[in-house]
N, C-alpha and C positions, 0 to 999 in steps of 0.2 A: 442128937449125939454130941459127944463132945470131943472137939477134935484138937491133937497136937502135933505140929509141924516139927520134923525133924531132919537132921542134914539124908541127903541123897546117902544110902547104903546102909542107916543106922539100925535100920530094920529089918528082922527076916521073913519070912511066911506073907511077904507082899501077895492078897492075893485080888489087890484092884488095881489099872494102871488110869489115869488121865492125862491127856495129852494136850496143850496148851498151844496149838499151831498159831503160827504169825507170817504171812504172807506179805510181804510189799508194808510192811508198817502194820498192817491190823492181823485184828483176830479173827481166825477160822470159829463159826460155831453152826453146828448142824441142827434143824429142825427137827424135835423127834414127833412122828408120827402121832403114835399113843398120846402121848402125854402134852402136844402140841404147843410146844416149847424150843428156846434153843439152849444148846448145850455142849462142853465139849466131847470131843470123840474120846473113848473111853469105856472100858469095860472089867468083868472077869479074865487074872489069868489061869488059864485051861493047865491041864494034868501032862508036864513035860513040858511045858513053855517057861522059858525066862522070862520076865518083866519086859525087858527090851523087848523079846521076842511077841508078845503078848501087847506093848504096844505099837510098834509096826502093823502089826494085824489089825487092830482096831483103829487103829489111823487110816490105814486102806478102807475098812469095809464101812466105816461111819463118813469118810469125807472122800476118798477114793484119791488120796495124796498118797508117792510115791516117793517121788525126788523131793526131798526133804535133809537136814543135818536132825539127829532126835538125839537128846541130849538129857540125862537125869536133872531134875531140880530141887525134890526134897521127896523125902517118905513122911508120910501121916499114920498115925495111929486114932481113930473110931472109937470112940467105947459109948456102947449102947447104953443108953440112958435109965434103963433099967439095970445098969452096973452087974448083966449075965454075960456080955462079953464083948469081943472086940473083933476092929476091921482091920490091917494092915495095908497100908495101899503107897503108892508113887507118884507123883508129879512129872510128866515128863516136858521139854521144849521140843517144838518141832521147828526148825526157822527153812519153810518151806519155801523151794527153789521156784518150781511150776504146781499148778492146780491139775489131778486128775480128771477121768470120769469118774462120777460116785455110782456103785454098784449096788444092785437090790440090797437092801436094809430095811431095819427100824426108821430111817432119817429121811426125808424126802427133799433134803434141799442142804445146801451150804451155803453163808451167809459171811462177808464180811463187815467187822467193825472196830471203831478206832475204841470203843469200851462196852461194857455191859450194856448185852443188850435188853429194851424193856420186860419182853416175856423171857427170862430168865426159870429156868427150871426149878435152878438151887438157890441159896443167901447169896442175893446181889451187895449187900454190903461185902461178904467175907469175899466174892469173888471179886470187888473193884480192891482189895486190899493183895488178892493173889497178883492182878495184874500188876499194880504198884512194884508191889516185890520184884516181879521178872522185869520190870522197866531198869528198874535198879537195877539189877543183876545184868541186863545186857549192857546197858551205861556202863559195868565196870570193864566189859572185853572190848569197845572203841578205844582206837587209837586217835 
């Protein structure tokens, strides 16, 4: 797929959220099950859900983090590579306070790390390029 980053809001009919949790300096990423990988928390948003609302949800049921600040980072647009159509989806930051319990799921474990880790699900180039980005991007709100 070919994917374009766009600012937070640029997009409508968002209907994937990911959520990029950072604990204590690292990254949250969960074990999924199936696919026996890790990844971030993230899914479909459901029929009457907002994005926000949509990723709270799956931030809960993928890492079982509550107490969190969840903040927009950028919208993407998908297009299938067979150019019949397209994904609209959101980025979101979690910069989580405390670690929940993780609740029955796809995920059997949460893991912390300072970067991508080896068994990566998705493009570990394209995701050691996301982290970069939000490094930057929290770099610019220290004082």
């Amino acid at each position: 797929m070919i994917k374009t980053n766009y600012p937070a809001g640029w997009l409508y009919d968002i209907r994937y959220v990911v959520i990029f949790a950072n604990y204590q300096d690292k990254w949250v990423y969960c074990w999924h099950k199936r696919r026996a990988s890790f990844e971030h928390p993230g899914g479909h948003v459901e029929p009457g859900e907002s994005p926000m609302q949509a990723a709270r949800r799956e931030l809960y049921e993928e890492s079982g983090i509550q107490d969190c600040k969840l903040m927009p980072l950028w919208d993407y647009e998908q297009i299938w590579e067979d150019g019949t159509g397209k994904n609209n989806g959101r980025g979101y930051l979690a910069q989580v306070h405390s670690l929940g319990e993780l609740p029955e799921s796809e995920m059997s474990r949460i893991q912390l790390f300072e970067s991508v880790p080896e068994n990566y699900t998705y493009d570990p180039e394209e995701e050691a390029l996301d982290l970069e980005r939000i490094g930057k991007m929290l770099l610019a709100y220290r004082e």
